[in-house]
C-alpha angles and dihedrals in degrees: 000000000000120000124222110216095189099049107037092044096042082048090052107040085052089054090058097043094053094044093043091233093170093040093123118199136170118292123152101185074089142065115253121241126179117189110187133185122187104261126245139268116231096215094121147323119343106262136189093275091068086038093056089049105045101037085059085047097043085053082052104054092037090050086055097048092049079046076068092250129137111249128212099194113162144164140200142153123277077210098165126084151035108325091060092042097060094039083059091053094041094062097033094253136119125264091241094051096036093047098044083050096055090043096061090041090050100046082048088055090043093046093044091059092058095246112174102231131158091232090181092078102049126125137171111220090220087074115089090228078070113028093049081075095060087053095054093039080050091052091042094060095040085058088053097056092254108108121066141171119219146157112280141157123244141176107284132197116192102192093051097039093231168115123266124210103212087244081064097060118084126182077346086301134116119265094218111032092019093218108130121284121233147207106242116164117234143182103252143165118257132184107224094237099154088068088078088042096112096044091040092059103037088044084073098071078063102056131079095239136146102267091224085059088048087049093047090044088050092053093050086052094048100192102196118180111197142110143304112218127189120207116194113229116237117250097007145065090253119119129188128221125200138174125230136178088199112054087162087073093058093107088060098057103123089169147005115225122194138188120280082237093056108133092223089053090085100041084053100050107027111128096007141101091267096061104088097036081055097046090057090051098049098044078046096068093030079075094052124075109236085250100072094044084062099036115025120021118143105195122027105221127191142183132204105237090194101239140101139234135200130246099223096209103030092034091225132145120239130181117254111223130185113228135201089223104056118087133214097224108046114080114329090326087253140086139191116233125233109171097169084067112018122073095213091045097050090050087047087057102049102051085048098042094238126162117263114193110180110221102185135069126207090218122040112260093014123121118267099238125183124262150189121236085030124251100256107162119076127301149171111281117243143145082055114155097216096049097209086087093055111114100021117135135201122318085357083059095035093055100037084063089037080059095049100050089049092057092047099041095236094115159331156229118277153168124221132182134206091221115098133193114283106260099218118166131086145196088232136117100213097069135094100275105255091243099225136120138228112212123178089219102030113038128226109333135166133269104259101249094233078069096057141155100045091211111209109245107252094196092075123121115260132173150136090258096044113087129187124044115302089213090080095060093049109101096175087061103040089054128095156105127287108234093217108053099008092229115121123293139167135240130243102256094198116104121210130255122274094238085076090063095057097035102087103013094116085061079056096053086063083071117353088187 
């Protein structure tokens, strides 16, 4: 018997589709299964790569409902963001009309696989009756003193006048011109996330999950506890302040390096001789992400800035420096450098011909020697020039000087993590509206929530050739009222980052509507 794939599945899939097999409703006389995908993006056609994935969770869905449970299997379209926008751009089109058009041709494809889906409850986050909820979600937590908007640098194309996500950047050029990308500071939208930091990570002592994912997770956080340490400038009123996780290895600081972008850097070389060895560093990492100066920097460079700084418990006086490896934004953007017990530090000082003075000793009452590879791991303190500190080991040594510091007022004890706030907002069209005002006499204050959801015009001008965000020449959409005063405003013309969206689309899929 030959068997017609065309005619006995079409037959099939429209009976179910008719009858609403996969419809799924409440009912409690069974146990509940959900059994949830990531969601699409409509940037183009459905590929292998969706068939490979739904047809595993569509087994799987079909297996617990013959277990006799009530599943709850459902779909929609990841439809924001940056791959539909520059689909859109890539054909001409605009990002609407692209995106509802990939969305059909994908569900075709999806229905014609068979796939069991609940397709009353989908649902595309392009659409207001969805993205209304990401603005009130937005407001909410700005109401809650989790959402801020600071000065930060991103990822900047000249010639395109925007914005570049870091998936955009490729070899530090822009994917789509190919002239160098570089760092610019700008005022953007974060979602206080840190502030979380500490429940996010010792949750994770109370989940079922794979160890290898909570260690992975842990390390994301990156809960440090250490020291802040604050070392005086010489010949000024400037002070440095630096983070470390080994307050026992102060004595063997033998110099304090901080970030190119650190905004004492200038102060210190303007008009001297430093000025212009500085400026080229500093233009040099501008064109790096901050990625790559953690991760993937080949040559640690590094530029005298002329100035000293204090040691605050041994009183000497050690160079500052300004080095291509340290980051303003991680930590305090300075470090203090220990190369006697820090691999990076002890190369750096031996390119620049620095001091190392080794400080710890691997056997109580044994001379610190140098080493290399450097001694990292705990040791006894020694070399210290106030003795009382000799012989101390580990958190006995790192709170003794914790102590110290305290006392002085030259530091304290601190935690640090290597979580930062969620950067959310974008120069993009294709994005929920971040549903905030400018006033000249209020501020920046929120969208009353009776006036949600902010649509994005879809009468804008959009186009390959066009750079920049259109939002900004749209003049039906900038103006408004301030809710506040009633006198004119003007709206935020940033949009919010794709990952919103799908961040809380499984909660969608309970009542799409």
């Amino acid at each position: 018997m030959n068997y017609d794939v065309h005619r006995i599945e079409s037959y099939w899939q429209n009976q179910w589709k008719e009858k609403n097999v996969f419809s799924v409703k409440l009912d409690t006389s069974k146990p509940k299964f959900y059994c949830l995908e990531m969601f699409p993006y409509p940037s183009g056609n459905m590929h292998m790569g969706h068939v490979r994935n739904y047809s595993i969770g569509d087994a799987m869905a079909r297996f617990q409902r013959l277990m006799g449970k009530n599943v709850l299997y459902p779909m929609g379209y990841d439809s924001f963001g940056m791959p539909a926008e520059n689909a859109a751009k890539k054909e001409g089109g605009h990002p609407h009309d692209v995106t509802e058009r990939n969305i059909k041709m994908i569900r075709t494809d999806q229905e014609r696989m068979g796939y069991s889906y609940d397709w009353n409850r989908t649902f595309a986050t392009s659409t207001p009756e969805y993205y209304r909820w990401n603005q009130e979600l937005f407001i909410r937590f700005y109401e809650a003193g989790l959402v801020e908007r600071r000065v930060a640098p991103v990822n900047w194309c000249n010639d395109c006048d925007t914005v570049l996500a870091n998936e955009q950047v490729k070899n530090n050029r822009c994917w789509r011109c190919g002239l160098e990308v570089i760092q610019k500071d700008m005022a953007q939208w974060f979602l206080r996330m840190t502030k979380y930091a500490d429940e996010l990570l010792d949750d994770l002592d109370n989940i079922n999950f794979p160890e290898n994912v909570k260690a992975m997770q842990r390390n994301w956080i990156g809960r440090s506890q250490g020291a802040h340490i604050d070392f005086p400038v010489v010949g000024g009123e400037s002070v440095i302040g630096v983070f470390t996780t080994r307050p026992d290895t102060i004595f063997g600081v033998t110099f304090v390096t901080l970030s190119p972008e650190h905004p004492l850097c200038e102060s210190f070389v303007s008009g001297t001789e430093y000025e212009e060895g500085w400026k080229n560093l500093r233009d040099e990492c501008a064109k790096m992400s901050e990625f790559e100066r953690i991760n993937m920097l080949k040559e640690k460079k590094g530029i005298p800035l002329g100035r000293f700084a204090i040691n605050p418990l041994s009183g000497e006086q050690v160079p500052i420096y300004a080095g291509n490896f340290v980051v303003a934004s991680y930590g305090t953007g300075a470090v203090m450098a220990v190369p006697g017990h820090d691999q990076r530090d002890y190369d750096f000082a031996k390119k620049y011909n620095l001091p190392i003075k080794p400080v710890l000793s691997r056997i109580d009452g044994e001379p610190a020697i140098e080493e290399n590879p450097v001694l990292d791991s705990l040791g006894y303190m020694t070399n210290s020039s106030r003795k009382e500190f000799d012989g101390l080991f580990g958190e006995d040594a790192k709170n003794a000087v914790i102590k110290a510091l305290e006392s002085e007022n030259s530091g304290h004890g601190t935690v640090q993590y290597r979580l930062k706030d969620w950067l959310l907002s974008r120069q993009r069209f294709w994005g929920t509206p971040i549903p905030m005002l400018h006033c000249d006499d209020c501020g920046v204050v929120p969208v009353a929530l009776q006036d949600l959801p902010v649509k994005l015009p879809l009468d804008v001008k959009f186009s390959w050739d066009e750079s920049g965000n259109p939002l900004e020449s749209s003049e039906k959409f900038l103006s408004t009222n301030c809710p506040k005063c009633g006198r004119s405003a003007r709206r935020e013309t940033d949009t919010m980052d794709t990952f919103y969206d799908s961040s809380w689309y499984f909660l969608r899929y309970g009542d799409s509507n």
